[in-house]
Backbone atoms as SQL, in Angstrom:
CREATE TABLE atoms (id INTEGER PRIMARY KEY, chain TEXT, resi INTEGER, resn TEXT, atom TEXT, x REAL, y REAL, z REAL);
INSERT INTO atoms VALUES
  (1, 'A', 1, 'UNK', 'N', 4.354, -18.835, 1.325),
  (2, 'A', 1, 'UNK', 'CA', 4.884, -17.494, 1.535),
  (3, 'A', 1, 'UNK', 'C', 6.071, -17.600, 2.493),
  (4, 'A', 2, 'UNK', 'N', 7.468, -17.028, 2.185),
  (5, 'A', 2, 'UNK', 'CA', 8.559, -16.995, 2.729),
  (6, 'A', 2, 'UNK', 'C', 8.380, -16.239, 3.788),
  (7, 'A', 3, 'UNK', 'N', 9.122, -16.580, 5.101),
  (8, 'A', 3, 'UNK', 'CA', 9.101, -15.765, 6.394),
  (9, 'A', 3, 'UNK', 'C', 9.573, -14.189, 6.014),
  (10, 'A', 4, 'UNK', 'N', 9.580, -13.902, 4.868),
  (11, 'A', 4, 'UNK', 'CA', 10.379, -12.354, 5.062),
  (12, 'A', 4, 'UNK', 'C', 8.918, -11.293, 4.718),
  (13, 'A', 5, 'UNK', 'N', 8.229, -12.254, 3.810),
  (14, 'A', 5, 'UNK', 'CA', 6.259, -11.603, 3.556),
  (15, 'A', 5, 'UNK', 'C', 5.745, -11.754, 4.303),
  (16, 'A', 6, 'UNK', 'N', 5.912, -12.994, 5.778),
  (17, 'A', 6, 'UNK', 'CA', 4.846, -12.944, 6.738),
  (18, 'A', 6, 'UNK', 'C', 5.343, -11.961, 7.643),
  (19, 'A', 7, 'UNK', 'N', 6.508, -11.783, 7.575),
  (20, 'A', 7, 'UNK', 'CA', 7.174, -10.285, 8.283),
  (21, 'A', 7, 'UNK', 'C', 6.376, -8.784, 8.006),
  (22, 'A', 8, 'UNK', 'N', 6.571, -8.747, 6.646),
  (23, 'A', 8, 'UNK', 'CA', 5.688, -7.743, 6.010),
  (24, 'A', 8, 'UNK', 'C', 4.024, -7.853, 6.167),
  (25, 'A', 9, 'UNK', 'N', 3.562, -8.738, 6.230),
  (26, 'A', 9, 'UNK', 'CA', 2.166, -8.864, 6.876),
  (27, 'A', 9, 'UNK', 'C', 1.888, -8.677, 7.812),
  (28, 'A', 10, 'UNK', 'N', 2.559, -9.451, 9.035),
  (29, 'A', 10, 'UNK', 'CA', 2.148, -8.540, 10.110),
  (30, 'A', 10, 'UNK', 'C', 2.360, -7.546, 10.192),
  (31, 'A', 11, 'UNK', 'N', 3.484, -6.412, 9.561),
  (32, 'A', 11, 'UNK', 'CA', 3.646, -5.203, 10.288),
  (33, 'A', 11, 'UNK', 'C', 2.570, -4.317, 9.316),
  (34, 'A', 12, 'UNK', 'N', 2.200, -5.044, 7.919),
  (35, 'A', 12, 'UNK', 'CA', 1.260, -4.193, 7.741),
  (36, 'A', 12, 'UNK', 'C', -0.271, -4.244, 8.884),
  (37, 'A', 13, 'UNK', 'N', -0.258, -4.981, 9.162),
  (38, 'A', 13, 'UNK', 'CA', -1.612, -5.549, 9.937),
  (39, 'A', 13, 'UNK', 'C', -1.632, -4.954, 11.341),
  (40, 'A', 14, 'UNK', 'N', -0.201, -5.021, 11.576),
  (41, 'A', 14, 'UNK', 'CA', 0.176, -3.986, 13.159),
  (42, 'A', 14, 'UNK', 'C', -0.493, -2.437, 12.611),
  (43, 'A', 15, 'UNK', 'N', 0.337, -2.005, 11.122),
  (44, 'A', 15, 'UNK', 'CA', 0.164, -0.414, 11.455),
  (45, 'A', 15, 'UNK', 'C', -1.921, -0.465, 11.134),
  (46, 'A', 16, 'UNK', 'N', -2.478, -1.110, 10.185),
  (47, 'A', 16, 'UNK', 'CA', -3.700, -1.452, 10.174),
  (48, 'A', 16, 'UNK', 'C', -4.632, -0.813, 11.563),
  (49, 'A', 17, 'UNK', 'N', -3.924, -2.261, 12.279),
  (50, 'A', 17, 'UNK', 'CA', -5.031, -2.190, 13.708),
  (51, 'A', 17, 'UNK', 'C', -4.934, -1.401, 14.257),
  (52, 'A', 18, 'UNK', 'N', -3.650, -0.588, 14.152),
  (53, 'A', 18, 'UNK', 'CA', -3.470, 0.319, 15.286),
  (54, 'A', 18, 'UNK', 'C', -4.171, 1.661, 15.066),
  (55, 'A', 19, 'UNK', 'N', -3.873, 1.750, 14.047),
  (56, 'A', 19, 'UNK', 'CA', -4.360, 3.169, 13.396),
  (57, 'A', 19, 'UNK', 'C', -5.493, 2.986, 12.791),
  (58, 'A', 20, 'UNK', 'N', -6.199, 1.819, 12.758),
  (59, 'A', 20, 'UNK', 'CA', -7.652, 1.341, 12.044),
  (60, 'A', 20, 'UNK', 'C', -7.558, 2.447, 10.479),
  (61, 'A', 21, 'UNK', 'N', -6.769, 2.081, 9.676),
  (62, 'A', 21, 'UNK', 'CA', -6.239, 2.276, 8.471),
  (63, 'A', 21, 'UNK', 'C', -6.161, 1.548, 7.351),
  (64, 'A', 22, 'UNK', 'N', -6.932, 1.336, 6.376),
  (65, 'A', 22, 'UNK', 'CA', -6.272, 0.061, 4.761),
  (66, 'A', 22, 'UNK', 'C', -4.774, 0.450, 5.198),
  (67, 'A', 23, 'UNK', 'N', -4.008, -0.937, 5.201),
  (68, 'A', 23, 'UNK', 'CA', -2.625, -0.963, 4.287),
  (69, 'A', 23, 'UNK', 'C', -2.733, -1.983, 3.431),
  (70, 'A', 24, 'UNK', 'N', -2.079, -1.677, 2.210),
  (71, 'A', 24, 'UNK', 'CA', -2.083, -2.547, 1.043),
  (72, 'A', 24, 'UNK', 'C', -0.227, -2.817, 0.867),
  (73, 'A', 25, 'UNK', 'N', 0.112, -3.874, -0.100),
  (74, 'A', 25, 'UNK', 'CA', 1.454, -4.123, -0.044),
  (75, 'A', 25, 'UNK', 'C', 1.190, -4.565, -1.409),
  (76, 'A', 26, 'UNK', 'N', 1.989, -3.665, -1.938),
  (77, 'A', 26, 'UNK', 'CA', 2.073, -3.968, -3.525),
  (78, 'A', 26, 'UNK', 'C', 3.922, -3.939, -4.162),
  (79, 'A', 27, 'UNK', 'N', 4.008, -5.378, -4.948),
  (80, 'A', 27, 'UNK', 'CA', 5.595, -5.761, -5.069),
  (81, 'A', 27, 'UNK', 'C', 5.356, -4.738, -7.104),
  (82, 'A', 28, 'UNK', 'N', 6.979, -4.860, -7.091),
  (83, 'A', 28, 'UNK', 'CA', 7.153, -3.777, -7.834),
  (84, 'A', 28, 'UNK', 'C', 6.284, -4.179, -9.500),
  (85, 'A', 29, 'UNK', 'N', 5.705, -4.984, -9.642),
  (86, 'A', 29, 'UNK', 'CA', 5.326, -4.714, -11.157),
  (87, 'A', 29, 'UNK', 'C', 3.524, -4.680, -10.588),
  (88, 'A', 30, 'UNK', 'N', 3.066, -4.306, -9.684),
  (89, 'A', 30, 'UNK', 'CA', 2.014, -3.604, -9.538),
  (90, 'A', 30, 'UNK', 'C', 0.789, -4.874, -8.990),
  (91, 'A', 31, 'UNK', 'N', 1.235, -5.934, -8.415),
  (92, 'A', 31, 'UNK', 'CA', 0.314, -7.362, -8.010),
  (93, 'A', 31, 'UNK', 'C', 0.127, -6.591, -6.850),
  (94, 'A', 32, 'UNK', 'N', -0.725, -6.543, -6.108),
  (95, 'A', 32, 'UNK', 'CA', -1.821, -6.284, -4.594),
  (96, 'A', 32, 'UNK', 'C', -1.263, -8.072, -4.381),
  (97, 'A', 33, 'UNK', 'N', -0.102, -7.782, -2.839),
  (98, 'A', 33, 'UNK', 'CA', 0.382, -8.938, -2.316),
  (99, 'A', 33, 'UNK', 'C', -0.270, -9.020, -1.261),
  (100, 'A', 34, 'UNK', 'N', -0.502, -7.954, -0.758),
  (101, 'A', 34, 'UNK', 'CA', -1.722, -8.228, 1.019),
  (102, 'A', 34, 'UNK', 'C', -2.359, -7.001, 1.275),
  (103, 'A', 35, 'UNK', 'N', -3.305, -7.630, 1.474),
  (104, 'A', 35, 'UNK', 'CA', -4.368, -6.070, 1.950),
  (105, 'A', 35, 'UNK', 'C', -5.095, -6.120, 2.818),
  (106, 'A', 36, 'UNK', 'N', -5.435, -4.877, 4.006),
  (107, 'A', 36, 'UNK', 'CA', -6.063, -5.136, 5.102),
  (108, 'A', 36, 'UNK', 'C', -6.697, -3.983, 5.187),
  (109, 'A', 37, 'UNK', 'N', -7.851, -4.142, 4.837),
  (110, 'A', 37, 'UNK', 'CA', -8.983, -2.979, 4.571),
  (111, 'A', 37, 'UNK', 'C', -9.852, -2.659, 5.765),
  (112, 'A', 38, 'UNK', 'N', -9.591, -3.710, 7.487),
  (113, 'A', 38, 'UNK', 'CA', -9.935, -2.897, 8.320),
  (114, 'A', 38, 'UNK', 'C', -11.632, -2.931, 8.561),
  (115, 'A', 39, 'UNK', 'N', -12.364, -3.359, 7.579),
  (116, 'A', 39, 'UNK', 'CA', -13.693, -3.857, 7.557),
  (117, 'A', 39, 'UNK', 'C', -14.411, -2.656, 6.879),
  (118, 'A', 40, 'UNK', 'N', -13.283, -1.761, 5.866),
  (119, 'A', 40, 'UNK', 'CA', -14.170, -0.416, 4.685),
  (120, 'A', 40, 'UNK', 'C', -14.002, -0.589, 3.751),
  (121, 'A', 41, 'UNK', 'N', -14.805, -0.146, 3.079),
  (122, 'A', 41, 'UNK', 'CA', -14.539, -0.656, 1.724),
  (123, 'A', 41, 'UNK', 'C', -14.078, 0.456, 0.635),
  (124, 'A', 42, 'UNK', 'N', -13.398, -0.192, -0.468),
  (125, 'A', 42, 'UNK', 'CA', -12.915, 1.226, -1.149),
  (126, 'A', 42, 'UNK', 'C', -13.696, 2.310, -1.490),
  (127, 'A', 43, 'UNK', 'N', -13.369, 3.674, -2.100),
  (128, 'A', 43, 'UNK', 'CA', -14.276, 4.844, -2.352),
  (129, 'A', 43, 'UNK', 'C', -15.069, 4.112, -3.581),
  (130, 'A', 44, 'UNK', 'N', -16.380, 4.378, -3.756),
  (131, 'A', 44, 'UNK', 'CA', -16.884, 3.972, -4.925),
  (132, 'A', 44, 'UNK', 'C', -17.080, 4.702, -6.327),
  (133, 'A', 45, 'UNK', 'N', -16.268, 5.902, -5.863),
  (134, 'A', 45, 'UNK', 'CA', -15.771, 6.469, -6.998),
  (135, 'A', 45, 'UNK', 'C', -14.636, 5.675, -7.855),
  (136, 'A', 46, 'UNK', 'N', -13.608, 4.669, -7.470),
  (137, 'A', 46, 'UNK', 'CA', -13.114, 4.108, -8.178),
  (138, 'A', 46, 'UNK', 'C', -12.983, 2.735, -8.292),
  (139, 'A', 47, 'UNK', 'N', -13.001, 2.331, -9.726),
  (140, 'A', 47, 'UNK', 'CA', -13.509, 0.935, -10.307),
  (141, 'A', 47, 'UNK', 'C', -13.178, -0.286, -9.020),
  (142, 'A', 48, 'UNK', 'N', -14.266, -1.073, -9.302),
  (143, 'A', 48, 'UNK', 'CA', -13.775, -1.961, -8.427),
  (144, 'A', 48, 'UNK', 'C', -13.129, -3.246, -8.335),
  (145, 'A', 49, 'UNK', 'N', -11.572, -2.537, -8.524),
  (146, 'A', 49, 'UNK', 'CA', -10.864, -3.658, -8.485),
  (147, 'A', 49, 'UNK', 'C', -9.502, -2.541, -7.820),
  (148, 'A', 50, 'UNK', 'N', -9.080, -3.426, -6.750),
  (149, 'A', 50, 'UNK', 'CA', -7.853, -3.114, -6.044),
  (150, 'A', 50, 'UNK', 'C', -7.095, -2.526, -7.138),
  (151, 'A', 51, 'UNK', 'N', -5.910, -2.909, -7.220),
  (152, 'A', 51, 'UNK', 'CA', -5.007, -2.830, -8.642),
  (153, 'A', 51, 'UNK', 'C', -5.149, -1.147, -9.155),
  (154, 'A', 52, 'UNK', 'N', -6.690, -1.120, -9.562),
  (155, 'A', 52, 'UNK', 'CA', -6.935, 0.331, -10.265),
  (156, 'A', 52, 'UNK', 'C', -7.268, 1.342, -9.531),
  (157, 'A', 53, 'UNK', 'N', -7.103, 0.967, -7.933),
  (158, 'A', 53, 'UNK', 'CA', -7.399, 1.710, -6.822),
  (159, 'A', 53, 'UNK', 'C', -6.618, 2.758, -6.639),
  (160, 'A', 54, 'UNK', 'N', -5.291, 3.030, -7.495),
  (161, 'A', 54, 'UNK', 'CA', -3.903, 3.295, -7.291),
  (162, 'A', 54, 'UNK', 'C', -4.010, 4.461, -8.037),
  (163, 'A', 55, 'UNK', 'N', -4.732, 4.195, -9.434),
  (164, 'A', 55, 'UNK', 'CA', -4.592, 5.190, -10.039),
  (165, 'A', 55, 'UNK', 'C', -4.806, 6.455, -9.901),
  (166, 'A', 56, 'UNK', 'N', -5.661, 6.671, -8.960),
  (167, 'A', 56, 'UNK', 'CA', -5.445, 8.250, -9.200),
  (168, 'A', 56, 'UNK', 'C', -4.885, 8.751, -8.838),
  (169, 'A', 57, 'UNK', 'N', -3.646, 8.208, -7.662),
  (170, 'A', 57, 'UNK', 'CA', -2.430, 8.385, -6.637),
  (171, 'A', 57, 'UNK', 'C', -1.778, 8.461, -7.976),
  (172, 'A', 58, 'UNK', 'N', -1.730, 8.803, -8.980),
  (173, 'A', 58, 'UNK', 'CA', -0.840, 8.490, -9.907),
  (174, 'A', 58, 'UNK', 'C', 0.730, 7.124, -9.584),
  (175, 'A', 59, 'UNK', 'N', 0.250, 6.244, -8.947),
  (176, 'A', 59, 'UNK', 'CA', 1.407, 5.546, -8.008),
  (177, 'A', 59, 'UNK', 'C', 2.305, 4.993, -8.934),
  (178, 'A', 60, 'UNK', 'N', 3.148, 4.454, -9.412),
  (179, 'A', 60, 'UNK', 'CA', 3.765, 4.384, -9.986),
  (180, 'A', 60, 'UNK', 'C', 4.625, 2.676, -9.016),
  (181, 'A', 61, 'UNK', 'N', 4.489, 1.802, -9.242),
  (182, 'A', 61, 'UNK', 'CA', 5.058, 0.300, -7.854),
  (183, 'A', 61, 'UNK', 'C', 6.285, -0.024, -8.598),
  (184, 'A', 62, 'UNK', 'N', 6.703, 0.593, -9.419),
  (185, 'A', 62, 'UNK', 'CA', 8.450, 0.172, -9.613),
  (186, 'A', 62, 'UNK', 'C', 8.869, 0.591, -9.141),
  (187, 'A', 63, 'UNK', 'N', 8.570, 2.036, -8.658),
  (188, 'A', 63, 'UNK', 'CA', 9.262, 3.446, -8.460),
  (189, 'A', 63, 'UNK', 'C', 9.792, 3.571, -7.025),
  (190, 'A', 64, 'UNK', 'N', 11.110, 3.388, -6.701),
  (191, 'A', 64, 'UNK', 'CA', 11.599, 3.197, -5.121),
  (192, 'A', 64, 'UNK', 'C', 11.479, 4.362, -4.846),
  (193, 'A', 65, 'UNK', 'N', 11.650, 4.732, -3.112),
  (194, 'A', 65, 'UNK', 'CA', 11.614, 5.554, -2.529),
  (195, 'A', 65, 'UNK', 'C', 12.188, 5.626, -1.412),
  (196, 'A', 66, 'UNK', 'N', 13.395, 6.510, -1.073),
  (197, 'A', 66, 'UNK', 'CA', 14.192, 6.117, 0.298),
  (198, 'A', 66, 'UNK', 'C', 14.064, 6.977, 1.338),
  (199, 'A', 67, 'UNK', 'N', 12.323, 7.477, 1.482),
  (200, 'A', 67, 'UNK', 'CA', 12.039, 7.791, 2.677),
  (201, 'A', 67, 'UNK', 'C', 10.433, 8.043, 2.037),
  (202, 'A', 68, 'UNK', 'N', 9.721, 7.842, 3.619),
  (203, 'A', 68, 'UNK', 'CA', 7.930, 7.970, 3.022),
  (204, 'A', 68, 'UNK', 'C', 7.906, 9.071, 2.401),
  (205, 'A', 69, 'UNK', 'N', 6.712, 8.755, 1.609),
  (206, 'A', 69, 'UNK', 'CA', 6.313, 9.960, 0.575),
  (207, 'A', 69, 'UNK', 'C', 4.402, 9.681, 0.921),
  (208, 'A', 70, 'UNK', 'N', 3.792, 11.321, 1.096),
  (209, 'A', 70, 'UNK', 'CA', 2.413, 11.226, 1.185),
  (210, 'A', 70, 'UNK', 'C', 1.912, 11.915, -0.237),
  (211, 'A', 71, 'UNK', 'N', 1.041, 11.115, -0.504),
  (212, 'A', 71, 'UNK', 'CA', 0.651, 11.919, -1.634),
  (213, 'A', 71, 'UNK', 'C', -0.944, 11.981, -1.876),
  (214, 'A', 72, 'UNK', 'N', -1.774, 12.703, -2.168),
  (215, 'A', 72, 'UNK', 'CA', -2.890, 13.085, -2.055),
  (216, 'A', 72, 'UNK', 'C', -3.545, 12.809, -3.583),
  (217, 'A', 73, 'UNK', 'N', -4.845, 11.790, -3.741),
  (218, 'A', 73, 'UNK', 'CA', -5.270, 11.359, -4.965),
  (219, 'A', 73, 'UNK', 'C', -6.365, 12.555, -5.081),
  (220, 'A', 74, 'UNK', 'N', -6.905, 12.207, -6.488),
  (221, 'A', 74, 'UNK', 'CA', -7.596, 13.042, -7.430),
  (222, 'A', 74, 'UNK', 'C', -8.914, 13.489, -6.554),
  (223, 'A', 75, 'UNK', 'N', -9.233, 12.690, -5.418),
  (224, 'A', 75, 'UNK', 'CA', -10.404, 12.839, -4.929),
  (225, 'A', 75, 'UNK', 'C', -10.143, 13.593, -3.658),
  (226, 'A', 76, 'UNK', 'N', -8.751, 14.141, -3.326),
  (227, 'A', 76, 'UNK', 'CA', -8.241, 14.788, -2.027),
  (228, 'A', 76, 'UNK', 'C', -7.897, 13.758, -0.759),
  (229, 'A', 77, 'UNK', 'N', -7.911, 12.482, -1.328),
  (230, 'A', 77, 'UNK', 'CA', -7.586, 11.061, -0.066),
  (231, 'A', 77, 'UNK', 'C', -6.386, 11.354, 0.270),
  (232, 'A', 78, 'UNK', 'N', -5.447, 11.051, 0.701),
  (233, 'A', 78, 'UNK', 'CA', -4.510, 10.812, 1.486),
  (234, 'A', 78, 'UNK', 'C', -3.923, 9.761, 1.849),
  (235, 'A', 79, 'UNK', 'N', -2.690, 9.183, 0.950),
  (236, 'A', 79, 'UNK', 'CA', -1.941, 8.075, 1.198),
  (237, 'A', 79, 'UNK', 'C', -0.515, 8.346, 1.627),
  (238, 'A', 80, 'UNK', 'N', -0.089, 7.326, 2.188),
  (239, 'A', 80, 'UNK', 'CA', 1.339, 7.374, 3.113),
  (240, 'A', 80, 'UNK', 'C', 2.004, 5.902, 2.314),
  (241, 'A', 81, 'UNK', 'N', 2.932, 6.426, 1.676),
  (242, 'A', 81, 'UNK', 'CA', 3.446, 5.021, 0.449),
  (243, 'A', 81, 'UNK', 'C', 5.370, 5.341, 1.239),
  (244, 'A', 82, 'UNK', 'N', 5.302, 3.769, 1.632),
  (245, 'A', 82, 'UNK', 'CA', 7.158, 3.493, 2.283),
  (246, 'A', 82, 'UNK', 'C', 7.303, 2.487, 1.271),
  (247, 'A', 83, 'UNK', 'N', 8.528, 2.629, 0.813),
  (248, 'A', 83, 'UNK', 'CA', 9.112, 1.046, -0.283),
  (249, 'A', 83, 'UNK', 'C', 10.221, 0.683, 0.665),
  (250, 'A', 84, 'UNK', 'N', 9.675, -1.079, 0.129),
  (251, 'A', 84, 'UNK', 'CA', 10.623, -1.997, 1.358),
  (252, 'A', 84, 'UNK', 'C', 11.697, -2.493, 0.638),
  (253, 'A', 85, 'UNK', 'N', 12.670, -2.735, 1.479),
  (254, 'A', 85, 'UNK', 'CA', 13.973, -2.804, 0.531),
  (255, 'A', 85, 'UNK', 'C', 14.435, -4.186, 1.397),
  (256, 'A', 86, 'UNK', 'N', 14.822, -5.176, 0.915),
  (257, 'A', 86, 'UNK', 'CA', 15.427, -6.708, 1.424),
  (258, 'A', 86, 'UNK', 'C', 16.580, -6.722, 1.035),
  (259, 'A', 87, 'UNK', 'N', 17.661, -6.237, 1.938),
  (260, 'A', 87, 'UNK', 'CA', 18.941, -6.798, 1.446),
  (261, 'A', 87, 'UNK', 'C', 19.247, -5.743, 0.136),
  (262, 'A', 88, 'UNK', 'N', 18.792, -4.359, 0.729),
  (263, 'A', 88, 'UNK', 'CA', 18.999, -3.129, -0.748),
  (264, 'A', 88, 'UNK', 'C', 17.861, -3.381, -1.877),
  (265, 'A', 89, 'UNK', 'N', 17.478, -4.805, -1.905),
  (266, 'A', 89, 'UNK', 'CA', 16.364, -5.510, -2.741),
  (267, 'A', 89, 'UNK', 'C', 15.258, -4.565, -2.775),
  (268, 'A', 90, 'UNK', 'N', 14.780, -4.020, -3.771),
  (269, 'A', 90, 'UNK', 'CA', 13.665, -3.252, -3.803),
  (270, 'A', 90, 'UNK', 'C', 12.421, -4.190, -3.743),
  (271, 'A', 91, 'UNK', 'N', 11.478, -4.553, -2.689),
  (272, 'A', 91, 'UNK', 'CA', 10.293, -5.679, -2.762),
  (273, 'A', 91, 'UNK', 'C', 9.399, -4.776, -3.071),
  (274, 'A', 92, 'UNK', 'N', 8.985, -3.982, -2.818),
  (275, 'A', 92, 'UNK', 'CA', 7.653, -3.762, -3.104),
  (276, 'A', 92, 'UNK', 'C', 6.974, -1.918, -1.863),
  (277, 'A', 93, 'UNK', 'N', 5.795, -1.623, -2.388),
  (278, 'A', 93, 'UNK', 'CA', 5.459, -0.447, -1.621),
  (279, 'A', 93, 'UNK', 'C', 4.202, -0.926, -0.232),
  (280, 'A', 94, 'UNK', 'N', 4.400, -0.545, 0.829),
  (281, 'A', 94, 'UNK', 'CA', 3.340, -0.353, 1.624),
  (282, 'A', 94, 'UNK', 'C', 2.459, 1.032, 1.094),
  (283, 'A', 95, 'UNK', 'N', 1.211, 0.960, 0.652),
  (284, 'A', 95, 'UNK', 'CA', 0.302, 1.753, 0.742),
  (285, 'A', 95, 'UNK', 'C', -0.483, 2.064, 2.086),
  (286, 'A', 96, 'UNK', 'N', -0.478, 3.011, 2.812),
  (287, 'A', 96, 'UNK', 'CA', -1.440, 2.908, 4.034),
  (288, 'A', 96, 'UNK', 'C', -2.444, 4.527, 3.935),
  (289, 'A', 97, 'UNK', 'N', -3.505, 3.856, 3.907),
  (290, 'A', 97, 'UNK', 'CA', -4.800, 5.057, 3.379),
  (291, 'A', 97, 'UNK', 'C', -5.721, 4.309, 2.911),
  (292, 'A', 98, 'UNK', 'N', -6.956, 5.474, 2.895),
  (293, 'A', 98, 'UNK', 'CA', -6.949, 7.116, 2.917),
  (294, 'A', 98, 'UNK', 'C', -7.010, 7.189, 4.170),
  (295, 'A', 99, 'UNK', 'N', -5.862, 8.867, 4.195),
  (296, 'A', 99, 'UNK', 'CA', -6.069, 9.071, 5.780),
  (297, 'A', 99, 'UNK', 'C', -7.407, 9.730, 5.825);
């Protein structure tokens, strides 16, 4: 892993601890690149596999965004989604939730 993802790891892992929060980091064709779940586990209302965790956020991981966007899934959760940009480079979305 290139120093610019262990960049992105820790700061997901900073906002994590701080806020004792999942952040997930997902690059744009929808791969779960790091996840820090904080010691909870997902809702068991949805399937269990990361990846399909998304769906009911209707999330969309191609889809840039040039300022946070919160958006509230099917079950009333609460996610806070920032897309990281390298060099204008669209990498990928921080997911951080449910609030």
């Amino acid at each position: 892993m290139n120093n610019y993802f262990e960049n992105i790891k820790d700061k997901c892992n900073l906002v994590a601890e701080t806020f004792d929060l999942p952040v997930f980091f997902i690059n744009p064709i929808g791969d779960v690149i790091y996840e820090n779940l904080m010691n909870q586990s997902l809702n068991p209302l949805y399937e269990n596999q990361t990846e399909k965790f998304f769906n009911p956020l209707n999330f969309r991981p191609s889809r840039a965004n040039s300022f946070p966007v919160i958006k509230k899934s099917v079950f009333s959760e609460k996610f806070i989604l920032i897309s990281i940009f390298n060099h204008e480079v669209f990498e990928g979305t921080v997911v951080t939730g449910p609030l």
